[in-house]
Short mmCIF file of the C-alpha atoms (twelve columns), coordinates in Angstrom:
data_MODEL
# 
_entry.id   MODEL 
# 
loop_
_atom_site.group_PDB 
_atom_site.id 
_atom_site.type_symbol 
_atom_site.label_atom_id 
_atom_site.label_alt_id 
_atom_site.label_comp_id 
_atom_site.label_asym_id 
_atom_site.label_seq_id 
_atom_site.Cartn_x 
_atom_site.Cartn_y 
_atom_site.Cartn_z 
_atom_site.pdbx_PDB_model_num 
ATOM 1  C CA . UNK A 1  109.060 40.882 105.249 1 
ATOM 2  C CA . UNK A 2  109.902 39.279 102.046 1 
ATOM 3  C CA . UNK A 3  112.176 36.086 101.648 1 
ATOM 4  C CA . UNK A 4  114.943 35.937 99.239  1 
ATOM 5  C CA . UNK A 5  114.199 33.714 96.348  1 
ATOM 6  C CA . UNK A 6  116.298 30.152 95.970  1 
ATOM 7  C CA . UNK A 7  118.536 30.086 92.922  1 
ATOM 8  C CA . UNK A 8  121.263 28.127 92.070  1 
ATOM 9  C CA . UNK A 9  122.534 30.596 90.245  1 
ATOM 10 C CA . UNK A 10 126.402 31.281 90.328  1 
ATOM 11 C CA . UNK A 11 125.814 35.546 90.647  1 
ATOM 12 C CA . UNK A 12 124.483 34.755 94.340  1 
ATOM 13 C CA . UNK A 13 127.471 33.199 95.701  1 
ATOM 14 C CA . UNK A 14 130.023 35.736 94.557  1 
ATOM 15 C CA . UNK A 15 131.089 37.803 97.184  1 
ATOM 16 C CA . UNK A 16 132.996 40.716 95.407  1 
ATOM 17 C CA . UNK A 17 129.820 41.814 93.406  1 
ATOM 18 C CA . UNK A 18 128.031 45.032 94.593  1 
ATOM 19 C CA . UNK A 19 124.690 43.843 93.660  1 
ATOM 20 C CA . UNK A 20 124.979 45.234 89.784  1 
ATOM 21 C CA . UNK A 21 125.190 42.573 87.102  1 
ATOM 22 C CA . UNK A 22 127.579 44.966 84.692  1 
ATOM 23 C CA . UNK A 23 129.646 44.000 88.263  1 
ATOM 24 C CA . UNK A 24 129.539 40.386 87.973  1 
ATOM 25 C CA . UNK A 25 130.156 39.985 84.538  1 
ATOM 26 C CA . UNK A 26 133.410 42.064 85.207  1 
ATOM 27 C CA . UNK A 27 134.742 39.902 87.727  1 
ATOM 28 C CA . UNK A 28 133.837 36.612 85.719  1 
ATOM 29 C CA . UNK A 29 135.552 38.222 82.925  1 
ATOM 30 C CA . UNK A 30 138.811 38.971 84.936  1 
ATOM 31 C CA . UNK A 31 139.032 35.605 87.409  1 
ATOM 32 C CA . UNK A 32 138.165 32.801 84.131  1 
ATOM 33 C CA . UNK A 33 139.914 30.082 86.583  1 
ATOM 34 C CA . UNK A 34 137.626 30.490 89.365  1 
ATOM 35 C CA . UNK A 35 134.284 30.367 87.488  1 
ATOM 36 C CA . UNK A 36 133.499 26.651 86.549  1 
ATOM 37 C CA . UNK A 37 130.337 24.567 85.958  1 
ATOM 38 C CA . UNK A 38 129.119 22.941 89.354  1 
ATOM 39 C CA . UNK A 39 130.414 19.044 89.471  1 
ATOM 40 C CA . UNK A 40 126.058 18.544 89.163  1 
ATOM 41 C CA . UNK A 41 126.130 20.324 86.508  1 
ATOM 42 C CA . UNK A 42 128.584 18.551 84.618  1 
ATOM 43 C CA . UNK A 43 127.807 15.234 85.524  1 
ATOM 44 C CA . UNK A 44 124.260 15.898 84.259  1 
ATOM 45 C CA . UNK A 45 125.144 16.772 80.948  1 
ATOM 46 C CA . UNK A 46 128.207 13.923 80.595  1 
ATOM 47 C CA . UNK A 47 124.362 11.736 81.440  1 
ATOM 48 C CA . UNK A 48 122.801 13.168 78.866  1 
ATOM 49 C CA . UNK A 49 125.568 12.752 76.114  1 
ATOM 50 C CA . UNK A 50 125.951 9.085  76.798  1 
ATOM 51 C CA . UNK A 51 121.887 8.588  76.729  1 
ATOM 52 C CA . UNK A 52 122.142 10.663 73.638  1 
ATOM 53 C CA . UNK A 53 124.601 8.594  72.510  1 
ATOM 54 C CA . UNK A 54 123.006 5.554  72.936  1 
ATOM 55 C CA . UNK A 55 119.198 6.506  71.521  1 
ATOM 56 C CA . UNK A 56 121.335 7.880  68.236  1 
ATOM 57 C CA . UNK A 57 123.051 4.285  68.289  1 
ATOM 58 C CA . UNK A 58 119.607 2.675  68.414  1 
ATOM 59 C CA . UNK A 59 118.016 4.644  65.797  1 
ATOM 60 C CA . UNK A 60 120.755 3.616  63.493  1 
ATOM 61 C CA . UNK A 61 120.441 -0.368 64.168  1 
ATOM 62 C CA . UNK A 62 116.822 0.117  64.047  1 
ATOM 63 C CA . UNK A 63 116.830 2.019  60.653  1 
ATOM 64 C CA . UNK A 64 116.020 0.895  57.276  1 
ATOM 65 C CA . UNK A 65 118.570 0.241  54.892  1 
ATOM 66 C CA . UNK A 66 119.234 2.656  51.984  1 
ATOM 67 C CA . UNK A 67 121.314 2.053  48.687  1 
ATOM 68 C CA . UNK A 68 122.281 5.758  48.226  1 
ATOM 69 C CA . UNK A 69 124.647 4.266  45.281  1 
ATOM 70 C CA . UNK A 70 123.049 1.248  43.961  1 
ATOM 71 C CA . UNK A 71 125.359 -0.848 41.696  1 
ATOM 72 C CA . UNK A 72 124.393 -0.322 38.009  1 
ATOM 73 C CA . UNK A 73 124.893 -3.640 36.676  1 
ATOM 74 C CA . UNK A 74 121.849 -3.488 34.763  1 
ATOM 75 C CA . UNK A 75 122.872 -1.067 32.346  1 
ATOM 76 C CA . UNK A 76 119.260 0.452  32.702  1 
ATOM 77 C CA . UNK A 77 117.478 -2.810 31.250  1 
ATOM 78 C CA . UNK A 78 114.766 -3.018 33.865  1 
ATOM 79 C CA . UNK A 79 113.686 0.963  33.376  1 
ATOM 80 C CA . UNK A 80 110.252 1.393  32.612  1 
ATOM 81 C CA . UNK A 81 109.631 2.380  28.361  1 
ATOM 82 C CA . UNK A 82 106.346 4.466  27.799  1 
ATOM 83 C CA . UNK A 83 104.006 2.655  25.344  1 
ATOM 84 C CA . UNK A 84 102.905 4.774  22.395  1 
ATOM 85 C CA . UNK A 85 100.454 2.651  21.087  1 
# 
C-alpha cells in the first residue's frame, strides 16, 4: 500500500478538482477571491522584507564614501603633466 505524499501545496485541498491540473488551474482562474497566500506564507515573506530591509540599511552605513561629482575647484591644477625630457 503506498502513502500519499505531504504537501502543502494549495492543488490538494481543493475539492472541485477531478484530479487533472488543466482542472485546477481552471477553477483558480474562475474563483480569484478564494485563492490567497496562506497567513504563513505571508508572514514569512513580510520577515524576510524587513530583514532585507535592514541588511540593505547596514550595507549602506557600513559603505565607503564615494564623490561621484567631486567639486572642481581646482581647475585641473593638481593633474598629473607627462615629462618629456
Amino acid at each position: 500500500m503506498t502513502r500519499k505524499k505531504k504537501t502543502r501545496s494549495l492543488a490538494d485541498k481543493v475539492t472541485i478538482r477531478t484530479g487533472r491540473r488543466k482542472d485546477y488551474k481552471k477553477w483558480r482562474h474562475d474563483n480569484p477571491d478564494q485563492v490567497a497566500p496562506s497567513r504563513r506564507f505571508v508572514a514569512k515573506k513580510q520577515q524576510q522584507r524587513k530583514l532585507q530591509a535592514v541588511r540593505k540599511l547596514a550595507r549602506q552605513q557600513n559603505g565607503q564614501e564615494i564623490a561621484i561629482h567631486p567639486d572642481k575647484t581646482d581647475g585641473g591644477a593638481n593633474k598629473p603633466q607627462g615629462d618629456d625630457s
